[in-house]
Backbone atoms as SQL, in Angstrom:
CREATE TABLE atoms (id INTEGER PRIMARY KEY, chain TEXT, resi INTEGER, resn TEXT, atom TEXT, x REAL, y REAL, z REAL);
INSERT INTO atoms VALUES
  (1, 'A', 1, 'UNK', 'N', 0.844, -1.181, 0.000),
  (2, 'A', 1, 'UNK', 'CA', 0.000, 0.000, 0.000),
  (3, 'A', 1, 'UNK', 'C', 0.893, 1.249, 0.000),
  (4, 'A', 2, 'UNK', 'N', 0.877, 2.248, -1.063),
  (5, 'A', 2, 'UNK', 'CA', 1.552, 3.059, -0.759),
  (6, 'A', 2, 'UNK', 'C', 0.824, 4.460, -0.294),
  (7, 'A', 3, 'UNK', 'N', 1.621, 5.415, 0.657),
  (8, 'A', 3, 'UNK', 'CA', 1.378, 5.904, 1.641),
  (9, 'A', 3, 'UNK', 'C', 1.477, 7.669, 1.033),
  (10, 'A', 4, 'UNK', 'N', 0.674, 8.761, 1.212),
  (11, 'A', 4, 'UNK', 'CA', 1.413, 10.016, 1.426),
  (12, 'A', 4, 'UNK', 'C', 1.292, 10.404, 2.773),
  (13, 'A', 5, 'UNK', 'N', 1.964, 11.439, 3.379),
  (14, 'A', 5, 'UNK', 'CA', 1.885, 12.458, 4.577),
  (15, 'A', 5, 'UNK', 'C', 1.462, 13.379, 4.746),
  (16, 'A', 6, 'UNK', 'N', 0.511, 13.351, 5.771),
  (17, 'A', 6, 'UNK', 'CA', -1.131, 14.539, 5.831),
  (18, 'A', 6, 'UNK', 'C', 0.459, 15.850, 6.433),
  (19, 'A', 7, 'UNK', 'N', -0.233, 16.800, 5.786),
  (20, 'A', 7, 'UNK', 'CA', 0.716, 18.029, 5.950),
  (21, 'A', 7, 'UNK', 'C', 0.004, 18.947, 7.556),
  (22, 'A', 8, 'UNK', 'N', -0.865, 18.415, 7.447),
  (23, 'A', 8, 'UNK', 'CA', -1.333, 19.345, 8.710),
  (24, 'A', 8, 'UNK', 'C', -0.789, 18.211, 9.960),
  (25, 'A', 9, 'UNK', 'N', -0.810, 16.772, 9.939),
  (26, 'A', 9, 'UNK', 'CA', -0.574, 16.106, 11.383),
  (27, 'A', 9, 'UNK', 'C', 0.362, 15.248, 11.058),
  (28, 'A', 10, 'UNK', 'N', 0.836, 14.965, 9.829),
  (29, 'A', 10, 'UNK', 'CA', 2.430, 14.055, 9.836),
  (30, 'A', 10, 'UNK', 'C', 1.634, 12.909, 9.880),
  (31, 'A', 11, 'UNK', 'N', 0.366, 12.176, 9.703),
  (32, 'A', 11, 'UNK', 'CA', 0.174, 10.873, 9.704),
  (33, 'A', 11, 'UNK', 'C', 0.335, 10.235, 8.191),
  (34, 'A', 12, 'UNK', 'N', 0.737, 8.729, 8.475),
  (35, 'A', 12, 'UNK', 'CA', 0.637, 8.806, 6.616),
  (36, 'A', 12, 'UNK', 'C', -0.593, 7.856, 6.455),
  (37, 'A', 13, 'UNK', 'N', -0.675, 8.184, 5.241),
  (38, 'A', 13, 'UNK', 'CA', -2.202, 8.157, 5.136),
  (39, 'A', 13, 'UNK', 'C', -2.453, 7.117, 3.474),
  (40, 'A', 14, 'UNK', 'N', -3.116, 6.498, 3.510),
  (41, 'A', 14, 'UNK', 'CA', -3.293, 6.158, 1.878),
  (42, 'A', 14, 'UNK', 'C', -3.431, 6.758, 0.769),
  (43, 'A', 15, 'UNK', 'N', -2.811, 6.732, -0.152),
  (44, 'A', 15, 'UNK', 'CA', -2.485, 8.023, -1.535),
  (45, 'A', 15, 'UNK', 'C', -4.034, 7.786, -1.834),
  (46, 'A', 16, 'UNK', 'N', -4.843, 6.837, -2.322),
  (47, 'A', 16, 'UNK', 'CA', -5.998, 7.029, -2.558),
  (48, 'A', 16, 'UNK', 'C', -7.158, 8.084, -1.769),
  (49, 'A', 17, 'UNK', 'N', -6.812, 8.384, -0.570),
  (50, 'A', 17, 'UNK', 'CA', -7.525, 8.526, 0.354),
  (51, 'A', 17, 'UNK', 'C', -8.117, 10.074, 0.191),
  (52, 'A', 18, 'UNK', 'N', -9.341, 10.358, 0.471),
  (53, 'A', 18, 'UNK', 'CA', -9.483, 11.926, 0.125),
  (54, 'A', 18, 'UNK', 'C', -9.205, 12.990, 1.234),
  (55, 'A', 19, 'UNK', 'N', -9.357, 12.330, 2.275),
  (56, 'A', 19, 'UNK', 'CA', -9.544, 13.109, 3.957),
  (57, 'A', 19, 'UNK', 'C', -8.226, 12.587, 4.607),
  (58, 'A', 20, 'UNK', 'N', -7.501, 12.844, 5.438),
  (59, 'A', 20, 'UNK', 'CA', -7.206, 12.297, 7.008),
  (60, 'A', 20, 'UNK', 'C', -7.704, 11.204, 7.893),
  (61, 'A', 21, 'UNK', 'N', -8.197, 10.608, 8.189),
  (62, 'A', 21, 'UNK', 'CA', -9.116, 9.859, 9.089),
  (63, 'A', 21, 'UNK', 'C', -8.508, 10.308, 10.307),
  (64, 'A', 22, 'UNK', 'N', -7.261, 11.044, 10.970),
  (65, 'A', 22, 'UNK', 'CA', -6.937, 11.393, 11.767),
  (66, 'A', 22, 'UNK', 'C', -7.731, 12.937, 12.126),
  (67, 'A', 23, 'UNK', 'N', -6.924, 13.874, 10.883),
  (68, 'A', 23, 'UNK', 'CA', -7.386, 15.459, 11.199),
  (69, 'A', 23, 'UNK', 'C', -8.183, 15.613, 10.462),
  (70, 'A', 24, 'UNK', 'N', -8.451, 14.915, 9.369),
  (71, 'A', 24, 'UNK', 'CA', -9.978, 15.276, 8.525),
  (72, 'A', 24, 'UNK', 'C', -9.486, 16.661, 7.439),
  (73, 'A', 25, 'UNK', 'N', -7.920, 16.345, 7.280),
  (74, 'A', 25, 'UNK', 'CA', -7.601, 17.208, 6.646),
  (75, 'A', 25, 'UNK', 'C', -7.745, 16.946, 4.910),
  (76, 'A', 26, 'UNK', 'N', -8.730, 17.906, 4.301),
  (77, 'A', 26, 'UNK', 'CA', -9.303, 17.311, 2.955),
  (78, 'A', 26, 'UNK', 'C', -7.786, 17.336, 1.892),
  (79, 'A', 27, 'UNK', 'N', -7.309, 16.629, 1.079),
  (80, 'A', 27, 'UNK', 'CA', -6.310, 16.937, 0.429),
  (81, 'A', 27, 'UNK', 'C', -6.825, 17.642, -0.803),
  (82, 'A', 28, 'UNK', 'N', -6.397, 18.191, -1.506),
  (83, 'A', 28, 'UNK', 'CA', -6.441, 19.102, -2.796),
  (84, 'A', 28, 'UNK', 'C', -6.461, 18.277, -3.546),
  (85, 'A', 29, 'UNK', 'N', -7.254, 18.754, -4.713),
  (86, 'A', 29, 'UNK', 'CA', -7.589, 17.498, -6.186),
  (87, 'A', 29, 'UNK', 'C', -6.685, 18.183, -6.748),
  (88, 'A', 30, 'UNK', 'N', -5.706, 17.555, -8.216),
  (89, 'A', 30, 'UNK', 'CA', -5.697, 18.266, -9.076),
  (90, 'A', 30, 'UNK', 'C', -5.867, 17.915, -10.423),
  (91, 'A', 31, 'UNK', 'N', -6.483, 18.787, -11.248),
  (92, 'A', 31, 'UNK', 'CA', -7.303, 18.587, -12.474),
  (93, 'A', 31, 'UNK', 'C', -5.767, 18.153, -13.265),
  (94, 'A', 32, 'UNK', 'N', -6.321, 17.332, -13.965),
  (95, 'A', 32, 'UNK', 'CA', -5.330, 15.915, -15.255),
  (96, 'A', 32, 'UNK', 'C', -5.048, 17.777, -16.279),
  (97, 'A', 33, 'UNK', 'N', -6.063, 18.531, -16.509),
  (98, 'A', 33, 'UNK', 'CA', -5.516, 19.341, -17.486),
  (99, 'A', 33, 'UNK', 'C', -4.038, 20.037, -16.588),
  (100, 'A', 34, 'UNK', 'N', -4.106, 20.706, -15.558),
  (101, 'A', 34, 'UNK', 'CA', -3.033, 21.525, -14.969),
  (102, 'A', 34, 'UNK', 'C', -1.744, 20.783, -15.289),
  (103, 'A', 35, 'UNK', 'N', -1.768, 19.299, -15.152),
  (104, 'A', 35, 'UNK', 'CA', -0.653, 18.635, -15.127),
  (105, 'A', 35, 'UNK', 'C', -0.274, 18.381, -16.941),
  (106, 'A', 36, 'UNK', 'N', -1.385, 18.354, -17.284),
  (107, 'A', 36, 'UNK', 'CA', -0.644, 19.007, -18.954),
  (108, 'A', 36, 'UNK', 'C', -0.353, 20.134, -18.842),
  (109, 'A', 37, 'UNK', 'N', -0.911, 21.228, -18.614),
  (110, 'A', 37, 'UNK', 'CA', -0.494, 22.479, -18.923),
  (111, 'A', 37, 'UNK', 'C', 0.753, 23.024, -18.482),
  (112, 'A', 38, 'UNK', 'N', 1.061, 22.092, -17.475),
  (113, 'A', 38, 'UNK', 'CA', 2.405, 22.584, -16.843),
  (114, 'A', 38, 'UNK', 'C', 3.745, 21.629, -17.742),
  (115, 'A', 39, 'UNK', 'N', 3.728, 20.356, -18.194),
  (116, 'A', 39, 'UNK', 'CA', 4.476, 19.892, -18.826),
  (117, 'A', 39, 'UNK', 'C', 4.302, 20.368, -20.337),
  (118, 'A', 40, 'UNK', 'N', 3.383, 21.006, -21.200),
  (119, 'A', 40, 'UNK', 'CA', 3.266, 21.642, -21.881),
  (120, 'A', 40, 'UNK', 'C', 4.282, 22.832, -22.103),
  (121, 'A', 41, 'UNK', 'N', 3.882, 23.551, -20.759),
  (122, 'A', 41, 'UNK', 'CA', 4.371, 24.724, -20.769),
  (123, 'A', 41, 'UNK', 'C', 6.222, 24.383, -20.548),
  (124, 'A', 42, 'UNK', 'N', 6.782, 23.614, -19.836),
  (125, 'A', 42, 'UNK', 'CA', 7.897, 23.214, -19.741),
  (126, 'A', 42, 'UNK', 'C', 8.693, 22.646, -20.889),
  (127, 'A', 43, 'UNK', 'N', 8.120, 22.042, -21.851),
  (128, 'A', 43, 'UNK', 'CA', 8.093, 22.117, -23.287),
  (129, 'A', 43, 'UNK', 'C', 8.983, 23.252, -23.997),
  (130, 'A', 44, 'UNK', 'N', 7.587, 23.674, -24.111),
  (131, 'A', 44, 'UNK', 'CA', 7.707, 24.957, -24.815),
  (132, 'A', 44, 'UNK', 'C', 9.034, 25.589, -24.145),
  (133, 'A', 45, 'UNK', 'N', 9.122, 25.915, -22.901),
  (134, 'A', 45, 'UNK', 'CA', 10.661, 27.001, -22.610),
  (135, 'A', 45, 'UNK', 'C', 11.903, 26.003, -22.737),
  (136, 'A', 46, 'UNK', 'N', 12.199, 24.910, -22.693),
  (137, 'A', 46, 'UNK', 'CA', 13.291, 23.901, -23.197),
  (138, 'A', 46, 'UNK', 'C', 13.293, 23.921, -24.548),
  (139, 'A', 47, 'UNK', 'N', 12.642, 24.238, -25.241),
  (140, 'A', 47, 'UNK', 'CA', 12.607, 24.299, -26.647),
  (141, 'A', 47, 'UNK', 'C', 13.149, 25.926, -27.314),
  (142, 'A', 48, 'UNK', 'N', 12.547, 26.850, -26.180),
  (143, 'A', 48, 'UNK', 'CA', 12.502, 27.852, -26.802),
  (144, 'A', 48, 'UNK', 'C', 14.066, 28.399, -26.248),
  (145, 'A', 49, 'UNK', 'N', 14.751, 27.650, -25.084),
  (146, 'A', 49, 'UNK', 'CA', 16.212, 28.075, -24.571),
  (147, 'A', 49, 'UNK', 'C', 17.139, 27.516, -25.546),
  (148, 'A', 50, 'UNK', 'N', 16.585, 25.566, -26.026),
  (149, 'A', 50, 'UNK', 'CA', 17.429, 24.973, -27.239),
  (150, 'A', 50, 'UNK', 'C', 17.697, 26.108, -28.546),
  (151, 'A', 51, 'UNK', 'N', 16.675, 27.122, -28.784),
  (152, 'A', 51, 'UNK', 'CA', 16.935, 27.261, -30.236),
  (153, 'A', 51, 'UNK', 'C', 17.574, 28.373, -30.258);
């Protein structure tokens, strides 16, 4: 099972998991587009320093 670490109480917690079951601390979603847009964008300036 692999694990992340709730940032508000240091417990680790299941990566699936949406809450804490300890502090009930909600974790942040993040949208599949941001994570293109950011390797997108990282792209583009490696490309644009290559030329």
């Amino acid at each position: 099972m692999k694990t992340k670490e709730c940032p508000s109480c240091a417990m680790e917690v299941d990566t699936k998991a949406k809450n804490c079951p300890i502090c009930q601390f909600e974790f942040p979603k993040r949208s599949p587009w941001i994570t293109w847009m950011a390797i997108f964008l990282v792209l583009v300036w490696l490309l644009s320093y290559l030329l």
